[in-house]
C-alpha positions as CSV (number, residue, x, y, z in Angstrom):
1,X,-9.0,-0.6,32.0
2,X,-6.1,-0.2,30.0
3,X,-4.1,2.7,28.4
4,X,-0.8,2.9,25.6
5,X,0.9,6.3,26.7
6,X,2.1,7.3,22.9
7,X,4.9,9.8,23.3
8,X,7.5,11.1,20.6
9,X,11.4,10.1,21.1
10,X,11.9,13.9,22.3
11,X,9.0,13.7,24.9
12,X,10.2,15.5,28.1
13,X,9.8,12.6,30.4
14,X,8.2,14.5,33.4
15,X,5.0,14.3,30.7
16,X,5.2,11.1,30.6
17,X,5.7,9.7,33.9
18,X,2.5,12.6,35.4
19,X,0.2,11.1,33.0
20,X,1.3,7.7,34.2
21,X,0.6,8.8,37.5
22,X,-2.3,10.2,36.4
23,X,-3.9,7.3,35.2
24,X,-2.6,4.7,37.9
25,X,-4.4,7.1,40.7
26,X,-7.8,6.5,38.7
27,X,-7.1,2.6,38.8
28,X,-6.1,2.3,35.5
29,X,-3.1,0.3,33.7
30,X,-0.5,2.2,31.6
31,X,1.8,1.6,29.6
32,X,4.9,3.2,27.7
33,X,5.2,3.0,24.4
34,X,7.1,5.3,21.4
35,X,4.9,6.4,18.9
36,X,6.9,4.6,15.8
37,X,6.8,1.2,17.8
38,X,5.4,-1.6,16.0
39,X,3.5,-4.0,18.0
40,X,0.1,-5.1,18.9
41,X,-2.1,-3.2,21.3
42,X,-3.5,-6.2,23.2
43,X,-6.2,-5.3,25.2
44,X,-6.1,-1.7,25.1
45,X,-9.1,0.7,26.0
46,X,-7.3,3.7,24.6
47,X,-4.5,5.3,23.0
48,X,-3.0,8.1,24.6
49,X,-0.8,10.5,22.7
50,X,1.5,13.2,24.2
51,X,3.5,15.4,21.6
52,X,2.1,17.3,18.6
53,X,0.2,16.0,15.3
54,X,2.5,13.7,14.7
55,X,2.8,11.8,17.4
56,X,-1.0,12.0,16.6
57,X,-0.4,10.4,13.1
58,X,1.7,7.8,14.7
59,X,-0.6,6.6,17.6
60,X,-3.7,6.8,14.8
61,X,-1.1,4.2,13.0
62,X,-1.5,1.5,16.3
63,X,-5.0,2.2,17.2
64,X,-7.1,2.2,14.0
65,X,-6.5,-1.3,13.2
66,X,-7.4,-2.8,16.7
67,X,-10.9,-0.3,17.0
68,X,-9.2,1.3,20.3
69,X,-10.3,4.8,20.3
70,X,-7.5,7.5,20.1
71,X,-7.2,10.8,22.7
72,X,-4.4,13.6,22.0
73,X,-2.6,15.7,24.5
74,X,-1.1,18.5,22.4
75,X,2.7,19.3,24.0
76,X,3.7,21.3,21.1
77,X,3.5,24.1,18.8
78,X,0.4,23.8,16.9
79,X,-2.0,20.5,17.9
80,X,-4.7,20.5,14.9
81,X,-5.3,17.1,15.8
82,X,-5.3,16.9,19.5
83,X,-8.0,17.1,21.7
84,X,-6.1,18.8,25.1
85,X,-3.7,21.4,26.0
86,X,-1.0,20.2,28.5
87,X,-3.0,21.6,31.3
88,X,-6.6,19.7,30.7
89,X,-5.1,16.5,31.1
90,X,-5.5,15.2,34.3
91,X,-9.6,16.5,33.8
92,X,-9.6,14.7,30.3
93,X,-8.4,11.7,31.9
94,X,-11.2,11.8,34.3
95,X,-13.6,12.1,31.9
96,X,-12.4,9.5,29.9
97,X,-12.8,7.1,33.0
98,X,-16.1,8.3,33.6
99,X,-17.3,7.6,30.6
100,X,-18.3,11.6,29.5
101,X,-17.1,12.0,26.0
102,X,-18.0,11.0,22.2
103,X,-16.6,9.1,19.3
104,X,-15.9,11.3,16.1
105,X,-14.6,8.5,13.5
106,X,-12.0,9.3,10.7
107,X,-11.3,7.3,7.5
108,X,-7.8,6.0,7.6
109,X,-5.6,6.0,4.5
110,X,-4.5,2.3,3.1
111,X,-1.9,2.5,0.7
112,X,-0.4,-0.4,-1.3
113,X,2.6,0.0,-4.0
114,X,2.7,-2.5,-6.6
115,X,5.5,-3.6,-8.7
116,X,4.7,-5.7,-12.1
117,X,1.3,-7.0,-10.2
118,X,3.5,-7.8,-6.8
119,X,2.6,-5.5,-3.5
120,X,5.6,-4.6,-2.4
121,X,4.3,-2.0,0.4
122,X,1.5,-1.8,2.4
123,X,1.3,0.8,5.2
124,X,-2.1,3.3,6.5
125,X,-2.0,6.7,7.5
126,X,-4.1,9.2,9.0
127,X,-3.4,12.3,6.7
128,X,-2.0,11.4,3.4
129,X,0.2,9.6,0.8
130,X,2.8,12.0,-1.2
131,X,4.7,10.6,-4.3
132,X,6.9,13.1,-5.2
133,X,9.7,13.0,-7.9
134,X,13.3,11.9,-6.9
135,X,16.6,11.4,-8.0
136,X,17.4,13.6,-11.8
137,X,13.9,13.6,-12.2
138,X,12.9,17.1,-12.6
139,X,9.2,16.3,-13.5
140,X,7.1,13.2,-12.7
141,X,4.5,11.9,-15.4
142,X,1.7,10.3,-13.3
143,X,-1.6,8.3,-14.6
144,X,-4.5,8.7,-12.6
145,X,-6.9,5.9,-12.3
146,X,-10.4,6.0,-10.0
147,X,-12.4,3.0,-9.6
148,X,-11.3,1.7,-13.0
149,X,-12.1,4.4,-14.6
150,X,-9.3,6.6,-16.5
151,X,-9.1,10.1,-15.0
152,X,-6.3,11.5,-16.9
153,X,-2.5,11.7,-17.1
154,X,-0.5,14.9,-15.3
155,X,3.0,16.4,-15.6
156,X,4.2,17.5,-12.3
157,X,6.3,17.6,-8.7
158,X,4.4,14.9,-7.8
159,X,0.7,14.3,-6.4
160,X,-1.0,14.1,-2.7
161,X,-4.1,11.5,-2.1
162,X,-5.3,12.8,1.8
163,X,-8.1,12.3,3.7
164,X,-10.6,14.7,4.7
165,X,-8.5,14.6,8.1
166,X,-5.1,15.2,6.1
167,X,-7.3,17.8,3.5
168,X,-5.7,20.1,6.4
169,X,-2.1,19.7,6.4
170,X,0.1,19.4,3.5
171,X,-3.1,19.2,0.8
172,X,-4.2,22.6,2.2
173,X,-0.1,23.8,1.7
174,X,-0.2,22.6,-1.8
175,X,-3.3,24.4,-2.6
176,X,-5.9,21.6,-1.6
177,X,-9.8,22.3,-0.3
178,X,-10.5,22.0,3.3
179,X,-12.8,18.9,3.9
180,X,-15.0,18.2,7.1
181,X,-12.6,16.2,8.9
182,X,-15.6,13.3,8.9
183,X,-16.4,13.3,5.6
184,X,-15.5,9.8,3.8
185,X,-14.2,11.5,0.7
186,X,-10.4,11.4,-0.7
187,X,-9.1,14.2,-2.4
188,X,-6.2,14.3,-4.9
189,X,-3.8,17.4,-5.5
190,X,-1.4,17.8,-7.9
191,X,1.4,19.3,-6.7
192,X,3.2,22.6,-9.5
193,X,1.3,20.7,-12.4
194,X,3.1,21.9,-15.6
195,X,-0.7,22.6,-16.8
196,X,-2.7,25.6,-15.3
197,X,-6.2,23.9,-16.0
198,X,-5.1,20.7,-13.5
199,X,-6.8,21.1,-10.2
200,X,-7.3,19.2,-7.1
201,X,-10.2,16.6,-7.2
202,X,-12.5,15.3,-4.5
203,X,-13.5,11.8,-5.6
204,X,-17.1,10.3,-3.4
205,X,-16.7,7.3,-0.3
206,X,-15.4,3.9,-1.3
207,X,-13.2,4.9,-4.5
208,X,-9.7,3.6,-4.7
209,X,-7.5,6.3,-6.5
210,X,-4.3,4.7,-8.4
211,X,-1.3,6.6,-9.3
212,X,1.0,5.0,-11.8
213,X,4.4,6.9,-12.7
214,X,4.9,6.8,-16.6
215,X,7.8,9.0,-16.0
216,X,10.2,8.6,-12.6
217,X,11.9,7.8,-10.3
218,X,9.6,8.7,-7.3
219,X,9.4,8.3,-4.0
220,X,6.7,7.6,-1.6
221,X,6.3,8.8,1.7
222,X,3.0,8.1,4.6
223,X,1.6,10.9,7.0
224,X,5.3,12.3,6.4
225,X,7.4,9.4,7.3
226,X,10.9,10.0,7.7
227,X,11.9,7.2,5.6
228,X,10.7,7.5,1.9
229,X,10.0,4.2,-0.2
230,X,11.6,4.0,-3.8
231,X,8.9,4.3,-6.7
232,X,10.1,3.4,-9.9
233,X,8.6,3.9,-13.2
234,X,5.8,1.7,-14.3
235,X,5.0,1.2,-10.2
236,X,1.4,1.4,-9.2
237,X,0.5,3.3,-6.0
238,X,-3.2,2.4,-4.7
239,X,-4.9,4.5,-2.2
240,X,-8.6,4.0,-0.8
241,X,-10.2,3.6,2.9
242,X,-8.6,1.4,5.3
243,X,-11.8,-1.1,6.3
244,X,-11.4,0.3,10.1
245,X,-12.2,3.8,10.9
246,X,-10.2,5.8,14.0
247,X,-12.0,6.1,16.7
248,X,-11.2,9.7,18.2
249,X,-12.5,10.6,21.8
250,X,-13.8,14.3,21.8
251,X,-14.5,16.6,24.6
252,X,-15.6,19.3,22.5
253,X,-18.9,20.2,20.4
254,X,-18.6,18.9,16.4
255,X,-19.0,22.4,15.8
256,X,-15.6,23.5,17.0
257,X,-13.6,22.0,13.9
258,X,-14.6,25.6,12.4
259,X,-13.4,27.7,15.7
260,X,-10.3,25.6,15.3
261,X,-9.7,26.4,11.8
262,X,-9.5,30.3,13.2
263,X,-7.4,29.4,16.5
264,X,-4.9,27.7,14.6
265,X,-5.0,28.0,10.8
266,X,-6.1,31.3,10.8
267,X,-8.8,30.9,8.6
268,X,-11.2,33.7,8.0
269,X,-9.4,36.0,10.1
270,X,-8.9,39.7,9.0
271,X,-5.1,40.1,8.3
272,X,-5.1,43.3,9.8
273,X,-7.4,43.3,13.4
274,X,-10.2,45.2,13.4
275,X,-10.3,48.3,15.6
């Protein structure tokens, strides 16, 4: 057996070299790698993050391709995505060996920008794609395509395609629905649309959404890449389901999405505690 240790560039590297340790004492393989690397998993049983969300997002990035299922060790503030505190590792790990978990899959993102009929970009993502206007422009113009079909044309900051997964993170901020993290769905939220009657969508399994700026520049950023891409006017952005779904190992009940919508969004909690 064979394990990626996925760790952020500011992973304290006691974490790192105690899950090594970890896993060599239950006889199996590890190996070090940074979470933005970009390389093929050969023969890899499972990806092992150790950071926050997104060094989540980033390890999702090298194992949905490849089918190798994906466990998160949560190191930082808030850990939506990961499955362990710092403290349940060494028993997640043993679990893992043993064979004493499930699979929960996720739709994965795949996002291809298009210039005059060329691609130009292709990348995936866990969470979302945001095109948001750059340079002077004050106000994108966006046309919104599904499945061929003409949706509409909106006036705003710019727009978010997410996941159910991503329905969670910066959809949710910019007034988004929250989606069963399995669901197959993609939703689309506008983000300050100049028209008050614009509202998110959520648009059924299997439907590419396609955003094409009438009115730019843009720019084009992946599960909150560091490194925008340019979008110019008349570019297409295209955004369905990645043919592979991530495979996320789970120690815990389905039901516990919800109690982890109160632990850490806060959802459904009274604002002032009850006596």
């Amino acid at each position: 057996m064979k394990v990626y240790v996925v760790h952020a560039p500011g992973a304290d590297e006691s974490d790192v070299a105690h899950a090594v340790e970890r896993l060599e004492h239950l006889g199996v393989e590890a190996a070090e790698m940074h979470r933005d690397a970009d390389t093929r998993l050969a023969g890899a049983d499972l990806v092992l993050t150790l950071g926050g969300d997104g060094t989540f997002l980033g390890g999702a990035r090298l194992a949905a391709p490849h089918g190798i299922p994906i466990l998160g060790v949560n190191l930082g503030r808030l850990g939506f995505l990961t499955e362990l505190e710092r403290d349940h590792l060494e028993d997640g790990l043993r679990r893992f060996v043993a064979g004493d978990y499930r699979i929960e899959e996720r739709t994965m993102l795949q996002v291809t920008l298009m210039q005059a009929g060329r691609t130009l970009v292709q990348a995936i993502g866990l969470n979302e794609v945001v095109v948001d206007h750059s340079g002077e422009a004050r106000l994108l113009r966006l046309e919104i395509d599904v499945a061929g079909q003409a949706v509409g044309v909106i006036d705003a900051d710019g727009a978010i395609v997410a996941t159910a997964t991503g329905s969670t993170a910066y959809a949710l901020a910019s007034g988004g629905p929250i989606l069963e993290p399995t669901l197959r769905d993609l939703v689309l939220v506008p983000m300050s649309p100049f028209a008050l009657t614009v509202r998110p969508i959520v648009f059924a399994p299997g439907q590419d959404v396609t955003l094409k700026v009438v009115r730019g520049p843009a720019e084009m950023r992946v599960d909150g890449d560091r490194q925008g891409v340019d979008v110019a006017t008349g570019d297409v952005i295209r955004c369905g389901a990645h043919e592979r779904l991530l495979k996320v190992v789970r120690f815990s009940s389905p039901e516990s999405f919800y109690q982890r919508l109160g632990d850490k969004l806060g959802w459904g909690r009274p604002l002032v505690p009850k006596k």
